[in-house]
C-alpha positions as CSV (number, residue, x, y, z in Angstrom):
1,X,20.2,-19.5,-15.0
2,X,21.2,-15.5,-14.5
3,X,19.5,-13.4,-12.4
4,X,18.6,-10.6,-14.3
5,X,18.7,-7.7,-11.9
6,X,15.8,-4.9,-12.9
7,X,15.4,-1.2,-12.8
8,X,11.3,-0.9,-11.8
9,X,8.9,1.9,-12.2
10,X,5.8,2.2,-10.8
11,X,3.3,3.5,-12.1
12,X,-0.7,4.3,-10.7
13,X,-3.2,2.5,-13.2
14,X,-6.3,4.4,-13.0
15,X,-8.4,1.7,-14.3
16,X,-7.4,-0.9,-11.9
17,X,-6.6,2.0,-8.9
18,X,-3.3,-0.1,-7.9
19,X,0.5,1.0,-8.3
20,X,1.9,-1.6,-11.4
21,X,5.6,-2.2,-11.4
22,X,7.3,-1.6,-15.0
23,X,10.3,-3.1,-15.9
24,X,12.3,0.0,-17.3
25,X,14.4,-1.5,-20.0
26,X,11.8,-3.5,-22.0
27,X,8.3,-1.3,-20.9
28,X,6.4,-4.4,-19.6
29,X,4.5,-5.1,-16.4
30,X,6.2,-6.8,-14.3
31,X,4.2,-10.2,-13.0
32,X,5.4,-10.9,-9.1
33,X,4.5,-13.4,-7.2
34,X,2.7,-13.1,-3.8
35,X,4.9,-12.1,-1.0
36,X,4.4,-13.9,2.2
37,X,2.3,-11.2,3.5
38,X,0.2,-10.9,0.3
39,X,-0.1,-14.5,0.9
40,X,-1.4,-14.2,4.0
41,X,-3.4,-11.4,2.7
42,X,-5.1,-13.6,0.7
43,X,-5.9,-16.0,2.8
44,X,-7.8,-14.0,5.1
45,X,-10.1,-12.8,1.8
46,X,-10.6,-16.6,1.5
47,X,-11.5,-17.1,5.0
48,X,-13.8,-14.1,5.0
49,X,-11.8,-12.1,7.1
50,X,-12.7,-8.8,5.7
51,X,-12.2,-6.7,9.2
52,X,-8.9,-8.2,9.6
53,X,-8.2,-6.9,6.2
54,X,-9.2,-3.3,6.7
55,X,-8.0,-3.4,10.5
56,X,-4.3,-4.3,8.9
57,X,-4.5,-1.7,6.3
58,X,-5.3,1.1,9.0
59,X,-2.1,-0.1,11.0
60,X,-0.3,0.2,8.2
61,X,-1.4,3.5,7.5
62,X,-1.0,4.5,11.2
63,X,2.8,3.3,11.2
64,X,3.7,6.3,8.6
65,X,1.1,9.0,9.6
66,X,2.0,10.8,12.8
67,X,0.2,13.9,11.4
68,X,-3.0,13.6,10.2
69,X,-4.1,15.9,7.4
70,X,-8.1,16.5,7.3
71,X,-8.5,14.5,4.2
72,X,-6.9,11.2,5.8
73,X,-8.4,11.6,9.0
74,X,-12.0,11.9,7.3
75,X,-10.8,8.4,5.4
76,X,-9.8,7.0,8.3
77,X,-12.3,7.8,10.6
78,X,-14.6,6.4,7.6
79,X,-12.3,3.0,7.1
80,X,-12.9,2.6,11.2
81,X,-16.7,3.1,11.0
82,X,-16.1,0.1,7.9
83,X,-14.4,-2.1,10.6
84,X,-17.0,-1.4,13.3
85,X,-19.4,-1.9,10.4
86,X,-20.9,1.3,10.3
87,X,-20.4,2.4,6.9
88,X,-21.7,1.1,3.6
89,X,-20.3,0.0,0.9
90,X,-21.4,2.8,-1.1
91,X,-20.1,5.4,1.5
92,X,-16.7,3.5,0.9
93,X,-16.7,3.2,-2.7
94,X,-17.8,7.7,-2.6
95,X,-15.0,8.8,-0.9
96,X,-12.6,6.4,-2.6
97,X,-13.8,7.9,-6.1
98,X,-13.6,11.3,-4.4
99,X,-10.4,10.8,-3.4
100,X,-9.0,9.4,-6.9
101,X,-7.4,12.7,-8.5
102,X,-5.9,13.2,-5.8
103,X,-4.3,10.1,-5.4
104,X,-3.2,10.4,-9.2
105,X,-1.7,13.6,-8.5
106,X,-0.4,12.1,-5.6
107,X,1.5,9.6,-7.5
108,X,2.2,11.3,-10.3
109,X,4.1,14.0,-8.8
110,X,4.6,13.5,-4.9
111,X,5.4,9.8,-5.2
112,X,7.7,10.0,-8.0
113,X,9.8,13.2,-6.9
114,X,10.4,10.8,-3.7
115,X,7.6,12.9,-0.8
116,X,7.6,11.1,2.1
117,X,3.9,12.2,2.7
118,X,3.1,10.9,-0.8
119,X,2.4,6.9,0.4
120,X,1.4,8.1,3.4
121,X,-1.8,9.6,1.8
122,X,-2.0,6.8,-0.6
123,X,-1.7,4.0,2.3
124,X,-4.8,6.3,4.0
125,X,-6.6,6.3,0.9
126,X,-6.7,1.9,0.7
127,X,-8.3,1.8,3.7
128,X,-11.1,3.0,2.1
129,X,-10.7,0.9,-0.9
130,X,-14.2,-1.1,-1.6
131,X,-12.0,-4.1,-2.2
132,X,-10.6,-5.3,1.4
133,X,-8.0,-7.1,-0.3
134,X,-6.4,-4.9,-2.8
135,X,-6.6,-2.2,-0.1
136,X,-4.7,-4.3,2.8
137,X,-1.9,-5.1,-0.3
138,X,-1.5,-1.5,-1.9
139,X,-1.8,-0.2,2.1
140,X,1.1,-2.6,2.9
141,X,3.1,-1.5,-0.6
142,X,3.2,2.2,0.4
143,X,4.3,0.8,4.2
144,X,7.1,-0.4,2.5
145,X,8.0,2.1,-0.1
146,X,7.6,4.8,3.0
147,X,9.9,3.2,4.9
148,X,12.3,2.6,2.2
149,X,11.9,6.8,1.6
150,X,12.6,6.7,5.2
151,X,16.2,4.4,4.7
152,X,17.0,6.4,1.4
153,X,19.2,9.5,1.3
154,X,17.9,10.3,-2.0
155,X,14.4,8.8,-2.1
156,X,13.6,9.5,-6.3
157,X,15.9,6.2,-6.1
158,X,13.6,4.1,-4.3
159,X,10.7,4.2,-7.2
160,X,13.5,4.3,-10.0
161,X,15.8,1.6,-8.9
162,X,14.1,-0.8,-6.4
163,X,15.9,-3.9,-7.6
164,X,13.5,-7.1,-8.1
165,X,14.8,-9.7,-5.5
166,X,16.5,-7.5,-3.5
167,X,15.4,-6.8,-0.5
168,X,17.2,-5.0,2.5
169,X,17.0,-4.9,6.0
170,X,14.2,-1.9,6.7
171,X,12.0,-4.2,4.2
172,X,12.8,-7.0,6.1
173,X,12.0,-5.4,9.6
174,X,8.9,-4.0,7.8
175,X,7.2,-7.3,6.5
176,X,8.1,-8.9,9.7
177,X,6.5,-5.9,11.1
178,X,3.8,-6.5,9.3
179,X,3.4,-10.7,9.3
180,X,3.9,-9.9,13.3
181,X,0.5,-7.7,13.1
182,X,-1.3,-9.9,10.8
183,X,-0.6,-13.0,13.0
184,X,-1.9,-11.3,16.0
185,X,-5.0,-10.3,14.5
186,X,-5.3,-13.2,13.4
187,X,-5.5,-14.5,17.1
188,X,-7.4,-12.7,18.3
């Protein structure tokens, strides 16, 4: 069986508010199959771990925001309040609407002419995401895509020809990063 190797696009899908991957040569979403840390991910949703949830998408959002600007430190100052369990839902699902034109703009333009402070706003804004879930696996996404940006002398690459199955070694340090987190929230 060959291996076909693809060129992928993402693209933000307003409907669903989650990056989808395109495959570039025939158009169609790409279906992938949990990672291990979407795995893990997913588990904790099924153990009814929301905190854990939102307290990994913060870190990951912490890991590629050194500088805060005013809008991501009012979402995460909100997404803490959620993890002390302060904040509503509603409050949650306000700002995240707020905050949705922005984050299409966000993609649209920073994101895909390769800004470096383009997932970091996007990570920020998951944290906020009414859905625990979907927010700790977009926060991680833009984690990884950031510190691809990071690996990348010309980052418009990383969003036009991430290669399906490939990984390399800032991804890997990355989701061990990341499984390294989750398994010591988990114990805690």
């Amino acid at each position: 069986m060959k291996s076909k190797q693809q060129d992928l696009i993402y693209i933000y899908d307003s409907d669903h508010q989650k990056i989808i991957m395109i495959d570039s040569e025939t158009g169609e979403q790409v279906d992938k199959k949990d990672d291990q840390i979407t795995s893990m991910l997913k588990y904790l949703h099924h153990e009814g771990r929301q905190i854990l949830l939102r307290k990994f998408a913060v870190w990951c959002t912490r890991q590629i925001n050194d500088k805060l600007k005013p809008m991501q430190k009012k979402i995460l100052d909100l997404a803490e309040e959620a993890i002390s369990q302060k904040a509503t839902t509603e409050e949650l699902e306000e700002l995240y609407k707020e905050t949705e034109g922005a984050a299409v703009a966000t993609d649209s333009v920073g994101l895909r002419q390769g800004k470096e402070s383009a997932p970091a706003y996007l990570a920020a804004r998951e944290c906020i995401n009414p859905d625990p879930l979907e927010g700790a696996i977009q926060a991680a996404r833009f984690h990884r895509i950031w510190s691809e940006m990071q690996q990348k002398e010309d980052s418009k690459k990383v969003l036009k020809e991430v290669k399906a199955e490939a990984k390399n070694d800032t991804i890997i340090q990355v989701e061990q990063q990341q499984t390294d987190y989750l398994l010591d929230l988990m114990n805690q």
